[in-house]
Every structure is written in structure tokens, then in C-alpha cells.
C-alpha positions as CSV (number, residue, x, y, z in Angstrom):
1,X,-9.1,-5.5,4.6
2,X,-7.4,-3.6,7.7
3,X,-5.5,-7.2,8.6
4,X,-4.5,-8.1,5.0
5,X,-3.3,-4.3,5.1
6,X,-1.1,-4.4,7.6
7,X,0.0,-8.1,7.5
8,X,1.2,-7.4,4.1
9,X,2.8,-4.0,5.1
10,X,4.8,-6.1,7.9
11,X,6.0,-7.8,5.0
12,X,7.1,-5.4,2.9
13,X,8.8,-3.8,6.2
14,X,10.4,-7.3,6.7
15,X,11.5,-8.3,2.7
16,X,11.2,-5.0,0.9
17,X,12.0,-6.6,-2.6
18,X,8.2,-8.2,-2.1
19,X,7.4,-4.6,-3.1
20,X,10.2,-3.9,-5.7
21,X,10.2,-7.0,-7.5
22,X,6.8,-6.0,-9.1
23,X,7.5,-2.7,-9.4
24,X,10.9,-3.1,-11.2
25,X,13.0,-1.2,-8.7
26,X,15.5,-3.8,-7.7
27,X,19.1,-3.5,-9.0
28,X,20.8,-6.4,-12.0
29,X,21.3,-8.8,-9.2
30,X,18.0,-9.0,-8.0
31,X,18.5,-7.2,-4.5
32,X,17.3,-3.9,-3.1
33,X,19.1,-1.0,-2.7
34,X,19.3,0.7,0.8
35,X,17.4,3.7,-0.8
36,X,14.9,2.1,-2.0
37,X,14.6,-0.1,0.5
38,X,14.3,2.8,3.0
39,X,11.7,4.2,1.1
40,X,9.3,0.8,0.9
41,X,9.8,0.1,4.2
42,X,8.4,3.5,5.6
43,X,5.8,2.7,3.5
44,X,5.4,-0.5,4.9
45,X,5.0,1.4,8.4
46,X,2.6,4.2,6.7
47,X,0.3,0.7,5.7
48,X,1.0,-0.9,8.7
49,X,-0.6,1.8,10.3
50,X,-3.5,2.6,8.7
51,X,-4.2,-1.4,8.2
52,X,-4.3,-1.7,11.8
53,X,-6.0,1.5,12.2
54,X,-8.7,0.2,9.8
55,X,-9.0,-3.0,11.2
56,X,-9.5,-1.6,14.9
57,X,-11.7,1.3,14.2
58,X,-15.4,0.9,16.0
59,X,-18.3,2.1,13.5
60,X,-19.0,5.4,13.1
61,X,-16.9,8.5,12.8
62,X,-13.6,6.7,13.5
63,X,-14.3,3.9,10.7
64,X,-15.1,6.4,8.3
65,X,-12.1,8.5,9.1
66,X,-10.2,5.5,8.8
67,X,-11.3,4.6,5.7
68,X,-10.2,7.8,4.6
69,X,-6.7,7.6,5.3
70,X,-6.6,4.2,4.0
71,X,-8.0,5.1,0.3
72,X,-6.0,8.3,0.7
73,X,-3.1,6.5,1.1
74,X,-3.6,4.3,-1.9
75,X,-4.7,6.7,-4.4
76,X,-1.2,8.7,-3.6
77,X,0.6,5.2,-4.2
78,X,-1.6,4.8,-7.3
79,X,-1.1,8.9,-8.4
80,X,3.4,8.1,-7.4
81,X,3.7,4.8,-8.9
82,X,1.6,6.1,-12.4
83,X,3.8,8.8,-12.5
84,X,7.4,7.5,-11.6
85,X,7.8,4.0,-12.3
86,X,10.2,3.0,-15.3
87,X,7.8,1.7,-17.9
88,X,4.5,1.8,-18.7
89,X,3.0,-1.5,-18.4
90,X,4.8,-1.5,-14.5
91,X,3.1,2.4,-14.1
92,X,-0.1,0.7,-15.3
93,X,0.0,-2.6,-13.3
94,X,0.9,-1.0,-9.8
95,X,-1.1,1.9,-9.7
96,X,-3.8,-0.3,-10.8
97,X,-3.1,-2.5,-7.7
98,X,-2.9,0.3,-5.3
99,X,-6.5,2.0,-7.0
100,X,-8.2,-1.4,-6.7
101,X,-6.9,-2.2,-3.2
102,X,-8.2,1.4,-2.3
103,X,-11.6,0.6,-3.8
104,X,-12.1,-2.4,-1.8
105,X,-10.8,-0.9,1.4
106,X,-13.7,1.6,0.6
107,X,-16.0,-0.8,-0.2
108,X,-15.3,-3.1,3.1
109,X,-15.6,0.1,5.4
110,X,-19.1,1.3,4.3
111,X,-20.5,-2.4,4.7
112,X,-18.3,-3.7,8.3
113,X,-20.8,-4.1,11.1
């Protein structure tokens, strides 16, 4: 989960409208703003991170830590992206992704040998 976390961080960071496609936060045209993409790509380096972070972490203390600050990091996506996104059924879809990403990161941390 730590390499599909940060490879798809590095793509966000790369192509931010990867990440504001789905979340309706591109403009008429179908491009990204410089804000916002700004904002999803120091997200991208917050994932990157932690992805690589997760990925690298012997057993023990340090996995479990790492763990952490992944699932942290998702249920604050999950708790921004419920709360701020422009409708509903977007609020519902991405914060739904982020929980369920946290959940497996979570899950793939307490059972890594």
C-alpha cells in the first residue's frame, strides 16, 4: 500500500487534475487552476511521503507509527473533502475513497511481515 501510495502521489504532484477531475475542482475548460493546483500538489508531497514512509518502515514501532500517519492523513482528506467539496454525491464519493484507502493502509500494516 506504501508504493501504490506514493506512486500515485507522484502523480498527482505530476498531473494534478488526476486529483481534481474526480473531485470537481477543475475550472469550465477542464484545466486546473494554479491554486488548486498548488494545493493537490502539496498534497501529493504530504502522500508521497508517508507512502514511502510506509513502504520503508521495518516491523515494529516504526511500522506502526507509520501506519498512523498514513490513516491520519486520510481520515483528514476524508473529514476536508466531506466537508468542502461542491456537491454531495462528490463529498460522498471522495471522502469515501480516502476512508477506504485509510482502512486498507491499516489493514496492510498490522498483517506486513
Amino acid at each position: 500500500m506504501g508504493v501504490l501510495t506514493a506512486a500515485y502521489s507522484t502523480a498527482i504532484i505530476v498531473s494534478p487534475r488526476i486529483l481534481a477531475k474526480p473531485c470537481k475542482l477543475t475550472r469550465a475548460d477542464g484545466g486546473v487552476s494554479p491554486e488548486v493546483a498548488t494545493v493537490i500538489r502539496a498534497v501529493g508531497v504530504r502522500d508521497a511521503a508517508s507512502g514511502l514512509l510506509l513502504a520503508l518502515a521495518p516491523s515494529g514501532a516504526a511500522l506502526r507509527g507509520a501506519v498512523l500517519v498514513r490513516v491520519a492523513s486520510d481520515l483528514g482528506d476524508a473529514a476536508v473533502f466531506g466537508i468542502a467539496l461542491p456537491d454531495p454525491a462528490t463529498k460522498a464519493k471522495v471522502a469515501g475513497f480516502a476512508l477506504a484507502w485509510g482502512t486498507l493502509c491499516a489493514y496492510s500494516g498490522r498483517h506486513r511481515r
